[in-house]
N, C-alpha and C positions, 0 to 999 in steps of 0.2 A: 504494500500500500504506500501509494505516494506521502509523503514528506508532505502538508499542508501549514505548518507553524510557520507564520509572521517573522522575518528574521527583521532587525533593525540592522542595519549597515549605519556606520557613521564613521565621517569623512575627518582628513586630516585635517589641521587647523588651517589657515584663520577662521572660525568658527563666529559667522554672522546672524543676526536675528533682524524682526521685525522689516522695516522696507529695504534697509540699506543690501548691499550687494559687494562683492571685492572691488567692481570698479567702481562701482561710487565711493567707496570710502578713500580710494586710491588718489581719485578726483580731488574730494577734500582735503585731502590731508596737501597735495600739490598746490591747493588755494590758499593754503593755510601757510605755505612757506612763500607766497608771489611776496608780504612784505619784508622780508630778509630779501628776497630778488632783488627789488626794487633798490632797498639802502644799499643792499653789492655793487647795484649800477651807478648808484651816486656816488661814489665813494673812490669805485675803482675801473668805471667806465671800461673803454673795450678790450681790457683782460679778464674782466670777471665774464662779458657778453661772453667772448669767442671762450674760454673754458668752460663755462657752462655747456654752452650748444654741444661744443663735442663732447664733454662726458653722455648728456643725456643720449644724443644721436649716437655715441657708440654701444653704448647699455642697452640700446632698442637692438641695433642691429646684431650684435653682439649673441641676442636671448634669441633672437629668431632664428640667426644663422645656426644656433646649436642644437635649438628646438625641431628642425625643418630637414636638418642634415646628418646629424649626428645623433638626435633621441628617435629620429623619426616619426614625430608627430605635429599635431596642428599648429603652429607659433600663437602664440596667448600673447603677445604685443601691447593691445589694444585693453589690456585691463588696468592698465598707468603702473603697474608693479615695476617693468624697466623704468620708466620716469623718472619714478621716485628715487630710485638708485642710482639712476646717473644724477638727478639732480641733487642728494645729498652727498652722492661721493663729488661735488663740484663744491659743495660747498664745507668741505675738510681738504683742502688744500689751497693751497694760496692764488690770485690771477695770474702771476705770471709762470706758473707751472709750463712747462715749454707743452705743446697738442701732444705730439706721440709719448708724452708718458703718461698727460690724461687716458688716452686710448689704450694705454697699457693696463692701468689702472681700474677700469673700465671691464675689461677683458678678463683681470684677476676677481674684480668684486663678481661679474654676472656667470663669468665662467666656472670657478672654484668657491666664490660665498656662495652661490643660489643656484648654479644648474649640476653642478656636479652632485648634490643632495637629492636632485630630484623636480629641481624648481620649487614656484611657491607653495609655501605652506609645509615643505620639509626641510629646509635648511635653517642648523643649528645656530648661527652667529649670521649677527645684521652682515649683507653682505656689502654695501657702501664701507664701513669700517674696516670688512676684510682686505680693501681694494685701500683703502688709505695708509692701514700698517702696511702694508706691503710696502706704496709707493715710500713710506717713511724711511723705512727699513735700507730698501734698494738706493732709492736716491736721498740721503739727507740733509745733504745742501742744500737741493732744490726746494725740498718741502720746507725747508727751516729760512730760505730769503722769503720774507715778506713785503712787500710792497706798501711803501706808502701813503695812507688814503689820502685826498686831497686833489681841488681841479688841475691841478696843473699837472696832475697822472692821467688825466680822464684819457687820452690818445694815446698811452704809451704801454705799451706789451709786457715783451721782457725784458726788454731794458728801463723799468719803472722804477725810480727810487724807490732802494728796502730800507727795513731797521727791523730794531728789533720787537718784539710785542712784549706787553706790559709780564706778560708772567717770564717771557726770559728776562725781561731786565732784573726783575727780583733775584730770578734764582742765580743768573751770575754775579750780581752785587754781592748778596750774602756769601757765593761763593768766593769772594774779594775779600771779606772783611767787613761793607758798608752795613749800615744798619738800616731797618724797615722805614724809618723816617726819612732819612737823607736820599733812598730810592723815590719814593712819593714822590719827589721834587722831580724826578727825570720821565715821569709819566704820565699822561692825560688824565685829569681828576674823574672822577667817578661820573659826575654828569656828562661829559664827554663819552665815557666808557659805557654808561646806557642808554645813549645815541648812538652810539659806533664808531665814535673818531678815533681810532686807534688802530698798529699792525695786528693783521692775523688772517684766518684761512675768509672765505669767502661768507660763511655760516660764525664766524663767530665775532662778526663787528658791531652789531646792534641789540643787547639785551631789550631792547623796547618791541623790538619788530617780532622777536621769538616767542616772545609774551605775549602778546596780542593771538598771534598763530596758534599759538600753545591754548590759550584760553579759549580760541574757537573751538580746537579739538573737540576737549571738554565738553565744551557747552554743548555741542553735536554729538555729543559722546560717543565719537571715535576712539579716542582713548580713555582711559582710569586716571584717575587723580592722584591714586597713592603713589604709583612709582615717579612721576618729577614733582611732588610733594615730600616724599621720602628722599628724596634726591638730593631736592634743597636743603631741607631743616638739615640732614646730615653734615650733609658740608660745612652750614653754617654754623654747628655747634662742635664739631668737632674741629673747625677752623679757629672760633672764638675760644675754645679749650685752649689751644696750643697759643694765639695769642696775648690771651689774659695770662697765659705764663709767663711769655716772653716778648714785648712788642717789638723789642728791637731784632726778632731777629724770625717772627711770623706774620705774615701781611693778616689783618682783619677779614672776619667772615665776607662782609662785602666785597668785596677787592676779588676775592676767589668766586661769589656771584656772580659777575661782570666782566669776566675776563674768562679765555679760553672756549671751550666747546662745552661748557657746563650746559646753557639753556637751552641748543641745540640738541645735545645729546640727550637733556632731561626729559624735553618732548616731543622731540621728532625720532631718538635711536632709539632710547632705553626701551620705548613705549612698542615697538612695532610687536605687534601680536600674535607672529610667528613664532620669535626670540625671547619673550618676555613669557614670567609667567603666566597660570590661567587664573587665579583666584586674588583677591584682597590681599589675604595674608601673604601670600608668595609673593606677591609686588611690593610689599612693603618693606619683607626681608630681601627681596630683590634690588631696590632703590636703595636702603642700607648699605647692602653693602657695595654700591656702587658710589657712592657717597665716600663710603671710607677708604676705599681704593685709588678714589679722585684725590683727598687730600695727603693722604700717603707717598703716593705718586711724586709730588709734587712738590712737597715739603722734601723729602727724603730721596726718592731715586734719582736717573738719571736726566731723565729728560722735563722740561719745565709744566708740559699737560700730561693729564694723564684722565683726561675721556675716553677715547678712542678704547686702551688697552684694558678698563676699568669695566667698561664695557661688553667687551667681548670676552673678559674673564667669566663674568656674571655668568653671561649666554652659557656656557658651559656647564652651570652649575643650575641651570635650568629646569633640566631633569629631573632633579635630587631634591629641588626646591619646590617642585610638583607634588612627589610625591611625600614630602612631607607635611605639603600645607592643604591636600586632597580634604574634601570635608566626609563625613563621615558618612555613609550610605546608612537612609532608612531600614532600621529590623538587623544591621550588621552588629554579629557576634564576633566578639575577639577568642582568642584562644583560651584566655583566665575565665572567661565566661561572664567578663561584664559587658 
């Protein structure tokens, strides 16, 4: 007798409800980064335009040509998931990134972060980040000249006046001897810093822009609250910890808000719903300890951010943080028999 029981099948994540859809949210979330676009284009006119365009145009071509030739199947293009990963691997590196290492770059985040997995919905680490460490890693010159924002770069490539960004300046002073106050002086004040007039990648010059983006998410509830909620308060208390111990030789929580790839990362990476946990509580230990990774990073390692790696540690730990923070199923008996 044939087999008649109802089997429920259920799909790998991203896991949507109600009207939204992967590419509506894919949409959103691209609408939600246009004002960071925007301040990149004032700022740093046509090297932020022409890196963008090619990261995004090779991220698209890149998913197709693997999808179409190589997996042998439909190319999913048109769901904005390439987009969004060229467009934030565009905006973790600096404008004047020379084209063929964007397109390197590019080819490492869609090729080995996201299709080597499987494509969307099965890959373990935000694949924009996989493509950035990398670029870091391989080229660190390049990723570490930053261009100076201001009109008089708006026409200039790669030959654009660099310097350094507020979080190297710190961490090579102290690495000098100078003390947290006498840096301040060599770095644009904080109002500047969340406006964006400062060096750094393309995604991390305007804490105002990311917030606004960030808080649309939200509202739209594309993303959770806890994880760049948990993100923040981390930072800022385990920043303020280290400062109130020491000012002269720990920048203030603020300072580490406003600078780097904190607000990028807090609501456009940590969040993506592939890579991130699935429950409250997992986001929350998720956001922790990405929080504590950031300020660790950064105070103490080598290099002056520490998003990007803080990040893709997390992702890692994904799994584990799943099944810890899983809630309990209705009528489930444990072994002790409570």
């Amino acid at each position: 007798m044939k087999d008649n029981k109802l089997k429920l099948v259920i799909s790998h994540s991203p896991h949507v409800h109600a009207n939204n859809s992967v590419k509506k949210i894919m949409y959103l979330v691209i609408l939600a980064l246009i004002p960071e676009l925007l301040v990149s284009f004032a700022y740093f006119g046509l090297g932020a335009l022409i890196v963008t365009l090619t990261s995004i145009a090779s991220a698209v071509f890149f998913e197709w040509f693997i999808q179409k030739f190589m997996m042998k199947k439909k190319p999913t293009i048109s769901d904005g998931s390439a987009i969004i990963t060229g467009l934030l691997l565009a905006f973790n590196v600096p404008s004047n990134l020379p084209i063929w290492m964007v397109i390197v770059g590019a080819l490492v985040a869609i090729g080995i972060g996201k299709m080597t997995f499987g494509g969307l919905g099965n890959n373990l680490f935000n694949p924009a980040l996989v493509g950035r460490v990398f670029l870091l890693i391989s080229f660190p010159v390049a990723m570490t000249s930053w261009p100076t924002p201001g009109g008089q770069n708006l026409t200039a490539y790669t030959d654009a006046v660099t310097g350094a960004t507020p979080l190297g300046v710190i961490k090579e002073g102290i690495k000098n001897g100078e003390t947290i106050p006498q840096l301040m002086d060599k770095i644009p004040d904080y109002w500047n810093m969340f406006l964006g007039h400062m060096g750094g990648s393309l995604g991390e010059i305007s804490a105002l822009a990311l917030l606004l983006g960030g808080l649309f998410l939200i509202w739209k509830k594309i993303i959770n609250w806890q994880i760049p909620v948990s993100i923040i308060v981390t930072v800022a208390v385990f920043a303020g910890i280290l400062h109130a111990a020491d000012p002269n030789k720990y920048a203030d929580p603020l300072f580490h808000l406003l600078t780097g790839g904190l607000m990028l990362g807090s609501f456009f990476m940590a969040t993506d719903m592939v890579t991130s946990p699935m429950t409250p509580k997992g986001m929350t230990i998720f956001g922790i300890g990405i929080g504590i990774l950031v300020v660790t990073i950064r105070v103490w390692g080598a290099y002056p951010e520490g998003m990007s790696f803080a990040i893709l540690i997390m992702n890692a730990f994904v799994p584990l943080i799943n099944m810890y923070s899983k809630p309990k199923l209705y009528g489930e008996v444990k072994r002790n028999g409570k």
